[in-house]
N, C-alpha and C positions, 0 to 999 in steps of 0.2 A: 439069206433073207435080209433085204433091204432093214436099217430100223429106222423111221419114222419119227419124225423129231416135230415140235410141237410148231405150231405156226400162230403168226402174230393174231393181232387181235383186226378183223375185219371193218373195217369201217363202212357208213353207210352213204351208199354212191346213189348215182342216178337209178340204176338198177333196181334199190332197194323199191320206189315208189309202185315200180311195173309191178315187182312181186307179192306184195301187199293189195294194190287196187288195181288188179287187171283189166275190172273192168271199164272204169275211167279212161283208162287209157286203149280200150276197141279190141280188148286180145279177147279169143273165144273159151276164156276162162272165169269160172265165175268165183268173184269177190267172196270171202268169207263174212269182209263187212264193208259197209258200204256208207257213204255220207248221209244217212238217215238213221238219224236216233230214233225215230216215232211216226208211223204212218200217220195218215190225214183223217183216221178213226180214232185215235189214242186219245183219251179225257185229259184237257186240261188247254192251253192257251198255246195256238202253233205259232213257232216262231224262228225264223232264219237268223245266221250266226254265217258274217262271212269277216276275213281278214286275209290276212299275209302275213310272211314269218320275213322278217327283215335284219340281215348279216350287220354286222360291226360297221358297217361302212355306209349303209341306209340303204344298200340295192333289195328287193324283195329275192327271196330262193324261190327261187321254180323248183325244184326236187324234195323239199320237205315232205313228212308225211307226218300227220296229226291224226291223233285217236282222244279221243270224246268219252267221257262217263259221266253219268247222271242217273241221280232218282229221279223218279217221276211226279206228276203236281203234286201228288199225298204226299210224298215224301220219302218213295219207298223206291228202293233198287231191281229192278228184274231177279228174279230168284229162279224161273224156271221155262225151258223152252214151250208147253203147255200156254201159262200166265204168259209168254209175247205175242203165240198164235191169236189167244183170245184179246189182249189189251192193244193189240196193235202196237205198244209200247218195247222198244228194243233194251234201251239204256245204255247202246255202246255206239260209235260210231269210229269209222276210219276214213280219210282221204288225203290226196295228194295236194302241193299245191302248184298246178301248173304241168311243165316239162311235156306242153304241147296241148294239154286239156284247157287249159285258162289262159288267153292273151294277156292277162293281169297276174297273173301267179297267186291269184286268190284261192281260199278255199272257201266251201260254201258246205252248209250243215243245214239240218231240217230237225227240226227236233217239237218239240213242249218245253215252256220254263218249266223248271225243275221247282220242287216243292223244298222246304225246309226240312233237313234231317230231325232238329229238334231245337229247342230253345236257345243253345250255344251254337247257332247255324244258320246264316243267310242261304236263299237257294244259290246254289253255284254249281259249275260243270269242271272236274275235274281234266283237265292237259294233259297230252304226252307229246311230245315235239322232238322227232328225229330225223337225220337229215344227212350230207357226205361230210364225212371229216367229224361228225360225234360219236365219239369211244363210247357215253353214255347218254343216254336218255334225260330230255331235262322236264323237271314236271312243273306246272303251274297251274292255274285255277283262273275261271272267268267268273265273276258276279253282274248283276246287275245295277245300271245306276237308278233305277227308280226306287230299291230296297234298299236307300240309306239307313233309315231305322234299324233297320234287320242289321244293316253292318258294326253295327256299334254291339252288339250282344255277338256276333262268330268270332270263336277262339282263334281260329287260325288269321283271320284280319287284324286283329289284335295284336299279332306277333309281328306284323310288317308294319315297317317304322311310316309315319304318316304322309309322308313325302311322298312315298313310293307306290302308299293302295292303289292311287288310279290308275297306274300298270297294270291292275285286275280286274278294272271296270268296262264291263262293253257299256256301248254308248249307242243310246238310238238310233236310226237312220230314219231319216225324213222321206221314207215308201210310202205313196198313199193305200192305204187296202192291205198295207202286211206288217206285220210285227216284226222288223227287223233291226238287227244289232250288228255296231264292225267293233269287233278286237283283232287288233294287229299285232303280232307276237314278237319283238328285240330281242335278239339274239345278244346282243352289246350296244357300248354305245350311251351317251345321255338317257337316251330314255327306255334303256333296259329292261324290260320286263323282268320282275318277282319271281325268283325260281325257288322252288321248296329241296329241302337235302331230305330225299324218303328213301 
């Protein structure tokens, strides 16, 4: 009998985006999640959240995959599949950016702003950014730039050195008729995006 010896650690290829959002991408499979945090019933303010994840060198990745968490306007997390049936509200979201879906290797998100966990807390939407050639997962965090106030009381803005918050900040888009926001995600690079060690 053969034994079986341990094999490296996998990295995540183009591949990885097909098997995460099939649907995105036309295969007759359906997506566990999809680029919509919150149907167009869910209480509180809709609003679109679109970017690019951009390599050390400033090209945008078309293969990335980005997953989304948030509470909702209260300020409360989805707890149960019942509560999303009825609030319309999801709280998770997954999608690619690109790799034939998007000419721009943009992603694009559908959500609510998110409410404030609590006093030491601006609203914000938790990251996950994975992509070919990362061993691990890198996380980061979006806030808003019209809840300055708010950023001066959350703990975790706090702990990024002041230089570098606006690497956190989405920034309006000038849509007329939609609430929308571009964060662009650096991988490297001068203008680097904020990565948290969780």
């Amino acid at each position: 009998m053969p034994v079986l010896k341990q094999t490296p650690s996998q990295t995540i290829g183009p591949f990885f985006a097909y098997g995460l959002c099939p649907e995105q991408y036309n295969f007759e499979l359906a997506s566990l999640f999809t680029p919509v945090l919150a149907e167009r019933h869910a209480a509180g303010q809709p609003i679109t959240i679109e970017g690019r994840v951009y390599d050390g060198s400033g090209k945008a990745v078309d293969d990335a995959v980005i997953e989304m968490l948030q509470a909702d306007a209260a300020g409360q997390y989805a707890e149960s599949l019942e509560g999303i049936a009825a609030s319309g509200f999801k709280g998770f979201a997954r999608v690619g950016t690109g790799t034939g879906t998007d000419a721009q290797s943009r992603f694009v998100v559908e959500t609510i702003k998110p409410g404030a966990l609590g006093p030491a807390s601006a609203p914000h939407i938790d990251v996950i950014v994975m992509m070919r050639g990362m061993l691990l997962h890198a996380y980061t965090r979006i806030y808003f730039e019209e809840d300055a106030a708010a950023h001066a009381q959350d703990a975790v803005l706090a702990a990024v050195p002041p230089e570098r918050r606006g690497t956190l900040i989405a920034r309006r888009l000038p849509y007329a008729g939609r609430n929308a926001y571009q964060f662009d995600i650096h991988l490297q690079g001068p203008h680097e995006t904020v990565f948290f060690d969780v």
